[in-house]
C-alpha positions as CSV (number, residue, x, y, z in Angstrom):
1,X,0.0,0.0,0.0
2,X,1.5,3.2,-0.7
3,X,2.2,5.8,2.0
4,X,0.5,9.0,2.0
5,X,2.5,12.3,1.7
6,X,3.0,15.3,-0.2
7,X,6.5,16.1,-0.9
8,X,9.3,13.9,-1.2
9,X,12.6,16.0,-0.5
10,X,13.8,17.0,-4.5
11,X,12.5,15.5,-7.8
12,X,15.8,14.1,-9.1
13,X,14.4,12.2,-12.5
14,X,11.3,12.8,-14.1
15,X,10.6,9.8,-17.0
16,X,7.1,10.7,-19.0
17,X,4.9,7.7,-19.8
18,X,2.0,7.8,-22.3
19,X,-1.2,5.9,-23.1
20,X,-3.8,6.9,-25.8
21,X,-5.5,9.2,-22.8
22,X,-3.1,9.9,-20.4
23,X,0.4,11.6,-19.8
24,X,2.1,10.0,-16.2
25,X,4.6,11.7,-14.9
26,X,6.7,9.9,-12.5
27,X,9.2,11.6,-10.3
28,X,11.8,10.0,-8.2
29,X,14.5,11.5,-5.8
30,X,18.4,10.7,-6.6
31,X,18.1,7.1,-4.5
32,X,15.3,6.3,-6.3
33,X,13.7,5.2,-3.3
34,X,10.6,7.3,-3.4
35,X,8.4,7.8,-6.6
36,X,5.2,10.2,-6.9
37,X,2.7,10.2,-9.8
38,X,1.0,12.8,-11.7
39,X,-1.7,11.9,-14.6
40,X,-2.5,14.2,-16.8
41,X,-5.9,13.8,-19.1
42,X,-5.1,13.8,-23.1
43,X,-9.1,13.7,-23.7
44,X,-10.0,17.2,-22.7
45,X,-8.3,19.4,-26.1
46,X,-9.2,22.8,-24.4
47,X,-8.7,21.7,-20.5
48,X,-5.7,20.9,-19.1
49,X,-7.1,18.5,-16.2
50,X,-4.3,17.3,-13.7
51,X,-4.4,14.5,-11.0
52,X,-2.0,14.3,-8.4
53,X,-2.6,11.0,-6.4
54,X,-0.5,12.3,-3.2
55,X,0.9,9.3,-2.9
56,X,4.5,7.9,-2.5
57,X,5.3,5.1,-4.0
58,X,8.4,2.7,-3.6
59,X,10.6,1.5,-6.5
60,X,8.5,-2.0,-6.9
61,X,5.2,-0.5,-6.5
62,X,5.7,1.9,-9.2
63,X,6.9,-0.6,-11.3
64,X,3.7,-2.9,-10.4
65,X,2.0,0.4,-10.9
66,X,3.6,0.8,-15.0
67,X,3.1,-2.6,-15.4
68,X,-0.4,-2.2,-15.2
69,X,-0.9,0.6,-16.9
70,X,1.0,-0.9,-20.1
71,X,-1.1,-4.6,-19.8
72,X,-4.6,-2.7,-19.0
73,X,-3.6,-0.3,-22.6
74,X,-2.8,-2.9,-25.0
75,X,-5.1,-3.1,-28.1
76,X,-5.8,-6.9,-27.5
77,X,-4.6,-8.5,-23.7
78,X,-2.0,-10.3,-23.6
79,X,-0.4,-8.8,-26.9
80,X,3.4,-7.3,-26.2
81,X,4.3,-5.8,-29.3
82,X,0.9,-3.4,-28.9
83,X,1.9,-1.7,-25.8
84,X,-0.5,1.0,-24.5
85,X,2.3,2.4,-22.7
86,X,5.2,3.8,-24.0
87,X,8.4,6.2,-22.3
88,X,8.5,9.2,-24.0
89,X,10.9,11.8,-22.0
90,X,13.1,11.4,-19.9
91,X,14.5,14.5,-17.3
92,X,17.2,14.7,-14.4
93,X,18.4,17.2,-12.0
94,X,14.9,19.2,-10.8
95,X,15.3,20.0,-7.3
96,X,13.6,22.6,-5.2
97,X,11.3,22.8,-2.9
98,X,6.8,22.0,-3.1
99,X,6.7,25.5,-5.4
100,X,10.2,25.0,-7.7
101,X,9.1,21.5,-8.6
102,X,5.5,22.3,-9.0
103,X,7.1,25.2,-11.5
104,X,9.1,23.0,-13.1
105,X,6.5,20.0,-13.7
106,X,3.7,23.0,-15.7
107,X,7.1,23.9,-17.5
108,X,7.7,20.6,-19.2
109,X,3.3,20.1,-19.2
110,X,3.9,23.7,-21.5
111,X,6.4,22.1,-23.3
112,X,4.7,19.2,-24.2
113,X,1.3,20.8,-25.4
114,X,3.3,23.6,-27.2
């Protein structure tokens, strides 16, 4: 079960992960040790609709966590070369505190939607 908090110490790598409606954006701190999650809705073109789940995550649970997301977004079960989850950028070095990060993450959401 993942433990509840809100901040994490400094967002050391940020890998982006897409499905055919969602962006997740997972950050980690330089250990790797802790992981948070942010989902961002593709299906709204004029909204940008963001879901942070508050949670912190541990290095297997957010690899349960991608697994899932990448079996449940497959065009048929079971298929593997139809992945509905795919890495799409990878970022290191954002540290900072709650406001820096936050900053940082609607920088790379601008960049993306640019």
């Amino acid at each position: 079960m993942p433990q509840t908090a809100a901040f994490i110490g400094g967002i050391q790598k940020m890998v982006l992960y897409e499905t055919r409606a969602r962006y997740f954006l997972v950050g980690s701190n330089q250990a790797e040790t802790k992981h948070r999650v942010l989902k961002i809705d593709r299906t709204e073109p004029k909204d940008l609709v963001i879901i942070d789940d508050k949670h912190v995550y541990n290095q297997q649970e957010v690899r349960e966590l991608l697994s899932r997301l990448d079996l449940g977004n497959r065009t048929k079960m079971g298929q593997k070369g139809s992945s509905g989850l795919s890495k799409s950028v990878m970022a290191f070095g954002i540290v900072g505190d709650g406001k820096t990060t936050y900053m940082a993450e609607i920088m790379l959401l601008n960049f993306l939607f640019q």
